[in-house]
Backbone as CSV, one residue per row, in Angstrom:
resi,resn,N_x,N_y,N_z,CA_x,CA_y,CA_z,C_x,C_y,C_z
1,UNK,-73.223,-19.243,0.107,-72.975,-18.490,-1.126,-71.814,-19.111,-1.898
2,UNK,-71.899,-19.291,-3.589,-71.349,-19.812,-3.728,-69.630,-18.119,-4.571
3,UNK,-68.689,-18.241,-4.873,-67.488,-17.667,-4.699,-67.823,-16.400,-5.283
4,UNK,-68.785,-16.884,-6.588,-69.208,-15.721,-7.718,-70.527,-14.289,-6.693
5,UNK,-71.179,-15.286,-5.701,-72.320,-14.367,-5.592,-71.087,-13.609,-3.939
6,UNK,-70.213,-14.255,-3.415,-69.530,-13.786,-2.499,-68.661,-12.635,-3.304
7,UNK,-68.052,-12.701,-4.305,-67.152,-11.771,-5.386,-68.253,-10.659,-5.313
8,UNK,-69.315,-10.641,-6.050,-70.191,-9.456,-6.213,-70.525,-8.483,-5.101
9,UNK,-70.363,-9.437,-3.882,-70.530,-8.167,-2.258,-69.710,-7.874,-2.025
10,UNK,-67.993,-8.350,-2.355,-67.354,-7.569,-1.900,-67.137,-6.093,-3.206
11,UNK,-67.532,-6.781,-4.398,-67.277,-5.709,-5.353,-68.371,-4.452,-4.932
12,UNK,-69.569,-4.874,-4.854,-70.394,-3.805,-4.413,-69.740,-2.890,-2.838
13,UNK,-69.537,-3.730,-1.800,-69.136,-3.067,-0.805,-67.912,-2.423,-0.729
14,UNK,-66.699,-2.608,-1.431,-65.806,-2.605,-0.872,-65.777,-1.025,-1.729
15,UNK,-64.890,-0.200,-0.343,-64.139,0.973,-0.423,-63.355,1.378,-0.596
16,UNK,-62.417,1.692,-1.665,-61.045,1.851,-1.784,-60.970,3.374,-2.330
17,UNK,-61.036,4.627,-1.100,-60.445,6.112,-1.274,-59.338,6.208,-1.726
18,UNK,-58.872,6.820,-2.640,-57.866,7.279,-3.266,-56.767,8.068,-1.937
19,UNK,-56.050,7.411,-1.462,-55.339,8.046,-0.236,-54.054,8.605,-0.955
20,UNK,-53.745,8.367,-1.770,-52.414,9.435,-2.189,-52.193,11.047,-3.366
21,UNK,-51.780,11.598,-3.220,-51.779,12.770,-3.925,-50.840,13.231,-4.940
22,UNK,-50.774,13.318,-6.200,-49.805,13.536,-7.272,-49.650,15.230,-6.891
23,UNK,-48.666,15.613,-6.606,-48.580,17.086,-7.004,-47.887,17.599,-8.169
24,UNK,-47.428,17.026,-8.545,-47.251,17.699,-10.059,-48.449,17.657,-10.755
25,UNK,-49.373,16.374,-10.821,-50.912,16.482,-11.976,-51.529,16.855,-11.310
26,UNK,-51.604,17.314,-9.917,-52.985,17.823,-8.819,-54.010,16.665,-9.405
27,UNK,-53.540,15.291,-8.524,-54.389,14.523,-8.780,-54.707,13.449,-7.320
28,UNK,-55.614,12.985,-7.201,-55.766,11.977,-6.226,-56.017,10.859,-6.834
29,UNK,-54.700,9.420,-5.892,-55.065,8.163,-6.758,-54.778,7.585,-5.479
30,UNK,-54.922,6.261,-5.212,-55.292,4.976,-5.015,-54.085,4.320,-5.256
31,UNK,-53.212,3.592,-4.393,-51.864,2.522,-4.433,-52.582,1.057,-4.041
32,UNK,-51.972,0.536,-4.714,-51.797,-1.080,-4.367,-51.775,-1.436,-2.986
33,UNK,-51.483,-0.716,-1.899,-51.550,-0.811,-0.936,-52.942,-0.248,-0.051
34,UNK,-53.400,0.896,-0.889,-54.667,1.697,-0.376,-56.006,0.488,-1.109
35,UNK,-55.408,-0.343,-1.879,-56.439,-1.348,-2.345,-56.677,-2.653,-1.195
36,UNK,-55.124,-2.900,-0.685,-55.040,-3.799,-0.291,-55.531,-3.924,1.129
37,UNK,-55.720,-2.588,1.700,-56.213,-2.353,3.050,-57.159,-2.459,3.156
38,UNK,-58.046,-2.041,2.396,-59.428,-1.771,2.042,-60.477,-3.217,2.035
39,UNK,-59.446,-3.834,1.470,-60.308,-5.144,0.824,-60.276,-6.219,2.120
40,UNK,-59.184,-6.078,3.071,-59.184,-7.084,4.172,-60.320,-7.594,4.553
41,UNK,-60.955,-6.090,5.450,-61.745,-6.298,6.103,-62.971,-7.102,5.498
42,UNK,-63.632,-6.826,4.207,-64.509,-7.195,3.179,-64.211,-8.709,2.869
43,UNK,-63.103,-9.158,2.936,-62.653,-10.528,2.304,-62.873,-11.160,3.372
44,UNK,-62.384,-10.958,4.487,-62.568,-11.530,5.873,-64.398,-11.883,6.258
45,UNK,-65.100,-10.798,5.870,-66.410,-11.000,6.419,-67.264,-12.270,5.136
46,UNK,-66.857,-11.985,4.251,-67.233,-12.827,3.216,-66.347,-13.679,3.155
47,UNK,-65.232,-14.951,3.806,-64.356,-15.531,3.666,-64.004,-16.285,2.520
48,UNK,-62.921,-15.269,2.023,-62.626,-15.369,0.754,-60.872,-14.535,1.419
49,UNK,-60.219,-15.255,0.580,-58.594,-14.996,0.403,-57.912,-14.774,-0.625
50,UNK,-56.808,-14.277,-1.106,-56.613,-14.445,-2.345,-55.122,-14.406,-2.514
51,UNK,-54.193,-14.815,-3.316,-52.999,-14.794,-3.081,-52.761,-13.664,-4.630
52,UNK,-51.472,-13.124,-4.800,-50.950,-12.254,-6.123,-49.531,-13.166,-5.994
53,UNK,-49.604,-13.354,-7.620,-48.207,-13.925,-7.722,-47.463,-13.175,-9.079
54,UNK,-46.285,-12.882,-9.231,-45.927,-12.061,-10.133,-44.741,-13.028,-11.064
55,UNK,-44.861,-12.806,-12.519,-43.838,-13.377,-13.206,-43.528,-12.574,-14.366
56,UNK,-42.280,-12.571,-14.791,-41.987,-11.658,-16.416,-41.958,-12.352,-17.361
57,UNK,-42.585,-11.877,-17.973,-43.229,-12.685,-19.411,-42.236,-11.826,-20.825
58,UNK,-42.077,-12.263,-21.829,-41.438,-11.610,-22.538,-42.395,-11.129,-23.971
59,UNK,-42.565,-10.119,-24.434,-43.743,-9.809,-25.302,-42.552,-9.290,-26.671
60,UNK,-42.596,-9.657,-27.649,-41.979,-8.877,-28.439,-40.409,-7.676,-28.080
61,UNK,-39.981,-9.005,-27.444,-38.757,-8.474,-26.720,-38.540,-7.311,-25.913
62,UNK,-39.583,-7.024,-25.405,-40.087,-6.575,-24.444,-40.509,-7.017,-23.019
63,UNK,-39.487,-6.746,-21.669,-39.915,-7.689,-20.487,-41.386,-6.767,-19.873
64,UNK,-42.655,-7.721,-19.743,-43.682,-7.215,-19.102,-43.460,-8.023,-17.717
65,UNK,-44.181,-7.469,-16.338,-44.944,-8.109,-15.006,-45.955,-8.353,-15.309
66,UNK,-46.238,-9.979,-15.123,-47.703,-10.289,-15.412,-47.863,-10.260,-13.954
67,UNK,-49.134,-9.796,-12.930,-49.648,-9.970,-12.204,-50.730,-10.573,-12.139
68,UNK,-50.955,-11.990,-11.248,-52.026,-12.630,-11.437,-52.281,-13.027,-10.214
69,UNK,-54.146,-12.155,-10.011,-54.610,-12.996,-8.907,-55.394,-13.828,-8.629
70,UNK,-55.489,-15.025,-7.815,-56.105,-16.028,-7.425,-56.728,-16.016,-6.328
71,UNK,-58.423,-15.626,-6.461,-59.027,-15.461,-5.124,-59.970,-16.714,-5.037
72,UNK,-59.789,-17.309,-3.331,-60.034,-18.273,-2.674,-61.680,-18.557,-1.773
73,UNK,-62.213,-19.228,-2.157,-63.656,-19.327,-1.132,-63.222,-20.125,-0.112
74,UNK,-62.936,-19.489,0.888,-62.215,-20.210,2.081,-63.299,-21.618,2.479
75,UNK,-64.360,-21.216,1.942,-65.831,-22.141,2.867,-65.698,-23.564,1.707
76,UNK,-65.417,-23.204,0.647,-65.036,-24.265,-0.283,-63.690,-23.956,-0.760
77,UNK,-63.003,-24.350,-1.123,-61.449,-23.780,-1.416,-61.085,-23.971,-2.848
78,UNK,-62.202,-25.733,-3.225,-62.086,-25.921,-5.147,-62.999,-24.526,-5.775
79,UNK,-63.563,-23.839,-5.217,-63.903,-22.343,-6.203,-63.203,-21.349,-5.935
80,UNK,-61.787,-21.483,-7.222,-61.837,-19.855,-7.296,-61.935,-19.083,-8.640
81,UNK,-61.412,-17.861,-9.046,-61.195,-17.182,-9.910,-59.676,-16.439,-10.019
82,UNK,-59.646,-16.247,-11.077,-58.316,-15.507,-11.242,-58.421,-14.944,-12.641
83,UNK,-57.802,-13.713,-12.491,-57.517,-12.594,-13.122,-56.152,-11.869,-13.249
84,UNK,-55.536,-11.700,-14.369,-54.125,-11.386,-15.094,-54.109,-9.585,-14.962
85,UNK,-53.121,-9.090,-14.630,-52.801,-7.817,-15.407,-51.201,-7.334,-15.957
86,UNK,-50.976,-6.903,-16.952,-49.660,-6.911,-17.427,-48.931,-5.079,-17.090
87,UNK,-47.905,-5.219,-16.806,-47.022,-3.677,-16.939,-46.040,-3.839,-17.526
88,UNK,-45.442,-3.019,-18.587,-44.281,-3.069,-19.054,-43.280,-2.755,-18.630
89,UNK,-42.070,-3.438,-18.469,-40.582,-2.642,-17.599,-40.312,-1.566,-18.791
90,UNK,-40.004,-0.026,-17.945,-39.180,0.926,-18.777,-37.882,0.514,-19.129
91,UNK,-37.211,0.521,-20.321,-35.751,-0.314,-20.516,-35.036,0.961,-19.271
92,UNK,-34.989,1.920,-18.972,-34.867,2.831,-17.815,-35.390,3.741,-17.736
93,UNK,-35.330,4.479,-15.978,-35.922,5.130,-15.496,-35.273,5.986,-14.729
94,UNK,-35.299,7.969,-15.523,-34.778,7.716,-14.259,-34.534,8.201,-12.804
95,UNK,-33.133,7.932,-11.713,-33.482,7.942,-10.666,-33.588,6.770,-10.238
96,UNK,-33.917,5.530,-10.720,-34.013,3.925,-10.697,-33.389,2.931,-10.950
97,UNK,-33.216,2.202,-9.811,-31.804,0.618,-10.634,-32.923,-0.606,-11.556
98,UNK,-32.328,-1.173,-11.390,-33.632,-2.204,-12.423,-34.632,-2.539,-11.294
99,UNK,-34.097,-2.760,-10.086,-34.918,-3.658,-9.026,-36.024,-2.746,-8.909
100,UNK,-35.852,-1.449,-8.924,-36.550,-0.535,-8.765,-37.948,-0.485,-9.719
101,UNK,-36.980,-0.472,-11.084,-38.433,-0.280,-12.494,-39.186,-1.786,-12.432
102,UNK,-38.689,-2.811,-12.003,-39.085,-3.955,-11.758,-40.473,-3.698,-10.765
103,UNK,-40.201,-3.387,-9.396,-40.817,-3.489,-8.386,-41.943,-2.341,-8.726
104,UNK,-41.367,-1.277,-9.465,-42.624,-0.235,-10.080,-43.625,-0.966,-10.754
105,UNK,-43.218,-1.591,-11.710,-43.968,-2.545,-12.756,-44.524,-3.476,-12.073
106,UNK,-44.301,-4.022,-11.348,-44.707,-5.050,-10.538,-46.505,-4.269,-9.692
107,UNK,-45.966,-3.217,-8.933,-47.556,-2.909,-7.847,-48.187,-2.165,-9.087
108,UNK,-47.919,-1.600,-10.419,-48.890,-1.296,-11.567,-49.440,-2.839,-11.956
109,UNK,-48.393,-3.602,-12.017,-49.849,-4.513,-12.538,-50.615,-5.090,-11.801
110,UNK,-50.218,-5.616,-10.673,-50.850,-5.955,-9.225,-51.963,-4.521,-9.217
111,UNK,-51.902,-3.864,-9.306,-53.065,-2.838,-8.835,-54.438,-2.821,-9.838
112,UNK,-53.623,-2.945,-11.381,-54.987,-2.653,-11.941,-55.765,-4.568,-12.299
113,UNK,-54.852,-5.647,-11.719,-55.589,-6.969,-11.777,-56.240,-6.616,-10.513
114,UNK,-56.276,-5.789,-9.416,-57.094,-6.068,-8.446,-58.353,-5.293,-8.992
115,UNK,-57.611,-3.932,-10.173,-58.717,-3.270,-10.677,-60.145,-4.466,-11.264
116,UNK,-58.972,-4.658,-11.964,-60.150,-5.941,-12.898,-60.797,-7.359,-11.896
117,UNK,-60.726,-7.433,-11.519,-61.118,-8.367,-10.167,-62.322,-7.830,-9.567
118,UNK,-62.075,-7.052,-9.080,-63.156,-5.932,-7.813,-63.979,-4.771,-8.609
119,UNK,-63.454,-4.814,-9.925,-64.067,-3.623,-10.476,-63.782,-2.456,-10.053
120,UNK,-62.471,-1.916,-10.039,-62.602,-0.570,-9.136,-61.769,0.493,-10.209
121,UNK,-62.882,1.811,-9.984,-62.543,2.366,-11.380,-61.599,3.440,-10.832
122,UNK,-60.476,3.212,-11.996,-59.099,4.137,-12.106,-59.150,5.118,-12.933
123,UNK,-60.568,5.456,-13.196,-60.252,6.523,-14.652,-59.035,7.671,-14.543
124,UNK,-58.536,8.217,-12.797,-58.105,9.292,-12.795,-56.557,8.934,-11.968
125,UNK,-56.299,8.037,-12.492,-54.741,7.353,-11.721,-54.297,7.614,-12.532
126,UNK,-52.667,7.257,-12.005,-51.654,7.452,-12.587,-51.363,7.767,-14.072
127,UNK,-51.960,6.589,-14.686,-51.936,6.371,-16.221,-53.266,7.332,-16.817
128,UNK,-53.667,8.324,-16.151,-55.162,8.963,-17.204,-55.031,10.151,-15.880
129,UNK,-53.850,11.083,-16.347,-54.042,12.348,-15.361,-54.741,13.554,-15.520
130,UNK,-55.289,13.401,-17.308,-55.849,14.410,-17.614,-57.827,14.158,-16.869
131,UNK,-58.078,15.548,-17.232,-59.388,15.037,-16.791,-60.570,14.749,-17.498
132,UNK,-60.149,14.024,-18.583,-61.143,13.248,-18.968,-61.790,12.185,-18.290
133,UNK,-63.642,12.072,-18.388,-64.143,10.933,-17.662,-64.559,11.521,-16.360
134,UNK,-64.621,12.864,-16.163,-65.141,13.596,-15.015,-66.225,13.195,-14.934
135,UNK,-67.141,13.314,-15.793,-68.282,13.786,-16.175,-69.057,12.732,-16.496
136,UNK,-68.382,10.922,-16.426,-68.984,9.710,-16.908,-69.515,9.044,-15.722
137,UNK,-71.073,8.541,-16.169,-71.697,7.597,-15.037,-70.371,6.577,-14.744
138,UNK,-70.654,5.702,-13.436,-70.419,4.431,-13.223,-70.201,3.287,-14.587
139,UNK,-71.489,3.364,-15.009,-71.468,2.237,-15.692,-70.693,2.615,-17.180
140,UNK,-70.362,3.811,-17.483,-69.436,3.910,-18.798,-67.818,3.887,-18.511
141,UNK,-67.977,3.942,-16.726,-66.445,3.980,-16.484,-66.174,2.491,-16.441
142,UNK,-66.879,1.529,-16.426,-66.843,0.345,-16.413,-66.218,-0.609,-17.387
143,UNK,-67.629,0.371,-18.524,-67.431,-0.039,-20.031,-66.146,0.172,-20.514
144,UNK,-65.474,1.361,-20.278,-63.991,2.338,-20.443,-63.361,1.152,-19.762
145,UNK,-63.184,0.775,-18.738,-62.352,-0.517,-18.373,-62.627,-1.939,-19.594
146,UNK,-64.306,-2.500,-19.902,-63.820,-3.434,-20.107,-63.637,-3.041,-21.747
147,UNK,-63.641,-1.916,-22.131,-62.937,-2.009,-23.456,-61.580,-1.338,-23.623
148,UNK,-60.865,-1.650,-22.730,-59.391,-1.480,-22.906,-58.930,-3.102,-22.882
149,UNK,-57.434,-2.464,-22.984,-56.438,-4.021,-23.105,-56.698,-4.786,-22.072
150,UNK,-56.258,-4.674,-20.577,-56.979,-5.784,-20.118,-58.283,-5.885,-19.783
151,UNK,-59.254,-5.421,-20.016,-60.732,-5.377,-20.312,-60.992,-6.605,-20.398
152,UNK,-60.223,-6.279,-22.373,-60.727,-7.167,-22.957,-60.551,-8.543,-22.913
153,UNK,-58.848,-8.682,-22.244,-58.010,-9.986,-22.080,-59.240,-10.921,-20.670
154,UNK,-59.420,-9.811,-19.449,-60.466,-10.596,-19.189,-61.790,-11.182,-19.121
155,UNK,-62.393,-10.380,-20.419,-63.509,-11.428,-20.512,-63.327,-12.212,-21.725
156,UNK,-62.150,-12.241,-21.817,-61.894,-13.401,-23.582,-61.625,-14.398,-22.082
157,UNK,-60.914,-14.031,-21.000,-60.242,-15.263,-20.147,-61.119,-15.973,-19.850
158,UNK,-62.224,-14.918,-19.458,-63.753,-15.879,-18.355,-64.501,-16.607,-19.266
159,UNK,-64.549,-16.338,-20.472,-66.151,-16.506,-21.556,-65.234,-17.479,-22.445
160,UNK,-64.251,-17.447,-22.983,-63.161,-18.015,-23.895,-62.543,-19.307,-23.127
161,UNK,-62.671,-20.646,-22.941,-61.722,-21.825,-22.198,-61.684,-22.703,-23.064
162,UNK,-61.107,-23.766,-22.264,-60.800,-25.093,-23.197,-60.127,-24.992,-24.589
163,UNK,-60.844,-26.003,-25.604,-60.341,-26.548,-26.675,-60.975,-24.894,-27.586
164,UNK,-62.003,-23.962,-27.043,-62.095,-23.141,-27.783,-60.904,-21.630,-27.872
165,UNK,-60.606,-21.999,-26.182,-59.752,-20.737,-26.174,-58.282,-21.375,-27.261
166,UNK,-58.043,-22.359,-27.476,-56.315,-22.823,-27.568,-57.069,-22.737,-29.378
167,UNK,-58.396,-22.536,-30.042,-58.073,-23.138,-31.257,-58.180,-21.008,-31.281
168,UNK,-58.667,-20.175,-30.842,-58.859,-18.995,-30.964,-57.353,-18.177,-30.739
169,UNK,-56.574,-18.829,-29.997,-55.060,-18.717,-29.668,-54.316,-18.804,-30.790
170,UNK,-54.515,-20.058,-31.543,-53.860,-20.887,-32.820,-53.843,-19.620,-33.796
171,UNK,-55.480,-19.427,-34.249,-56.146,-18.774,-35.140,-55.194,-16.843,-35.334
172,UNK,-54.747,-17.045,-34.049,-54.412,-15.264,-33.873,-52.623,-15.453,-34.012
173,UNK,-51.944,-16.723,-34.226,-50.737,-17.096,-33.758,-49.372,-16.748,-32.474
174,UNK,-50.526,-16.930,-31.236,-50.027,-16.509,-30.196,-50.633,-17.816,-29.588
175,UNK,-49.595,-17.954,-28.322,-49.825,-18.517,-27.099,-50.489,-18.272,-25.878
176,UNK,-50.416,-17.195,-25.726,-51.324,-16.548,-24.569,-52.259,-15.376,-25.232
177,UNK,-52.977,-15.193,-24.048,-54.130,-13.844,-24.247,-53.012,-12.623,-24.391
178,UNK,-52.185,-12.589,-23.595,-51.606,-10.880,-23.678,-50.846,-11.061,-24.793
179,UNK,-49.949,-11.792,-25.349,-49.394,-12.015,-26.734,-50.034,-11.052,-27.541
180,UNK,-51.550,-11.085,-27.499,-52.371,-10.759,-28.977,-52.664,-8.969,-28.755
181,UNK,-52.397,-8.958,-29.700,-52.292,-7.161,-29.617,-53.420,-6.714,-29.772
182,UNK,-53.571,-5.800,-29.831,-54.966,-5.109,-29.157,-56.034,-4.754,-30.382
183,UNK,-55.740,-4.811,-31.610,-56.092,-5.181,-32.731,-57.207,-6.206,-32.919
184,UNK,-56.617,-7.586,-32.230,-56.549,-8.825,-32.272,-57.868,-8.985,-31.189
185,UNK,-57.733,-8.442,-29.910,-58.390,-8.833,-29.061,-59.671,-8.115,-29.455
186,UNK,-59.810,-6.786,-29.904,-61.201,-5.836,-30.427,-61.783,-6.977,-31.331
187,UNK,-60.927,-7.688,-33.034,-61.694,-8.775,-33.664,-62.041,-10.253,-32.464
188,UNK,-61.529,-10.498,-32.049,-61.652,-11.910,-30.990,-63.088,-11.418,-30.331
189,UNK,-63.136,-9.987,-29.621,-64.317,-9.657,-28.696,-65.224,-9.381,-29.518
190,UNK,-65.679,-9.532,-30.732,-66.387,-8.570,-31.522,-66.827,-10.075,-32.058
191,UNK,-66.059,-10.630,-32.081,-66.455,-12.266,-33.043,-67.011,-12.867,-31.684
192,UNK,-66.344,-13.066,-30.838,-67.484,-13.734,-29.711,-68.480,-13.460,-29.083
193,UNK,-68.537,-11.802,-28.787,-69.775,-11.287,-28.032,-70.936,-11.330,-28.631
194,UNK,-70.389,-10.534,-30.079,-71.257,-10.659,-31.410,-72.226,-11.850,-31.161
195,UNK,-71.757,-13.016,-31.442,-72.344,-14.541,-31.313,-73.209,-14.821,-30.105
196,UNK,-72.714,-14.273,-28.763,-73.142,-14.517,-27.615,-74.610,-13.459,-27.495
197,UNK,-74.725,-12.376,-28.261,-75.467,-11.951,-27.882,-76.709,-11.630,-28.879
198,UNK,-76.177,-12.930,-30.179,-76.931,-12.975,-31.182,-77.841,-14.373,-30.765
C-alpha cells in the first residue's frame, strides 16, 4: 500500500473517544493526548510514524504555534504527508506564566493538525461548546471542517504546489498559507475548486 491508501485505514479505523469532561460547558472533548493514544496502535499496524514539530510564527504582530505534522510510510520512508495547524498565544491568561499560554497554544494546535490529518471531527471541543452541529451527518461535519480556516489552508496546501502555489502567494501578498486571512483563502478556494471541478 502505497502512504495515501495506508492514511485512509487509519482515518477510517482509528478511535479517538472524547476521554475528558468540561464541567463548566457540561461537555465531553478529546486532548491531544486522548488522540495520541488512540492512533499508536493504528499507526503501528499500518506502519506509518509521524513526528509533530512546533514553531512561532508571527502573524500581524501577533505570536501564533504553528503545529506541523509529518507522517512517515515506514515501508517506504520517501512518502510522506504533512499537515499545518495554527493557535494563537493569549497576550495573557489568567492563572498562567507565558510558558504556560505557550504550551496551551502549542497541544491546540497540535490537536486540531492531527484533526486535519486523520479527519477527526471536533464539532463539540473546546472551541464550539455550544450545541450546535448535534444534529449534522458525518459528512457535513467534515464539510464544517474543510470550510473553516484550516480547512481551507489544507487543501490550498495539498491541491496548490510549486511555481503555482508561490505565484497564488505573490497574487494575495503574503508568504505563507496562514498569512492570508480568511477572506483571501474563501476567494483562493473558490478560484481553484471552481476550475477543478469545472
Amino acid at each position: 500500500m502505497n502512504i495515501y491508501e495506508k492514511l485512509l485505514n487509519v482515518q477510517t479505523e482509528l478511535k479517538a473517544p472524547k476521554g475528558q469532561f468540561n464541567a463548566f460547558g457540561k461537555y465531553k472533548y478529546r486532548s491531544c493526548e486522548d488522540i495520541l493514544e488512540a492512533l499508536k496502535p493504528v499507526l503501528n499496524k499500518y506502519k506509518l510514524t509521524f513526528f509533530i514539530n512546533d514553531e512561532i510564527v508571527e502573524v500581524n504582530n501577533r505570536n501564533y504555534v504553528k503545529a506541523t505534522i509529518t507522517i512517515i510510510n515506514i515501508e517506504k520512508p520517501d512518502e510522506q504527508i504533512q499537515t499545518s495547524a495554527l493557535a494563537r498565544e493569549e497576550e495573557t491568561k489568567k492563572g498562567m506564566d507565558g510558558s504556560q499560554i505557550t504550551g496551551a497554544s502549542s497541544s491546540y494546535a497540535r490537536k486540531y493538525a492531527l484533526n486535519g490529518m486523520f479527519m477527526i471531527d471536533d464539532t463539540k471541543d473546546s472551541d464550539s461548546t455550544n450545541t450546535h452541529g448535534k444534529d449534522k451527518t458525518e459528512q457535513e461535519k467534515v464539510q464544517d471542517f474543510l470550510n473553516s480556516r484550516n480547512g481551507m489552508i489544507e487543501k490550498l496546501s495539498e491541491y496548490v504546489k510549486g511555481d503555482k502555489l508561490e505565484r497564488m502567494l505573490k497574487n494575495y501578498g503574503v508568504k505563507e498559507l496562514f498569512e492570508m486571512k480568511d477572506e483571501q483563502l474563501k476567494d483562493a478556494c473558490k478560484k481553484i475548486f471552481d476550475k477543478k471541478v469545472s
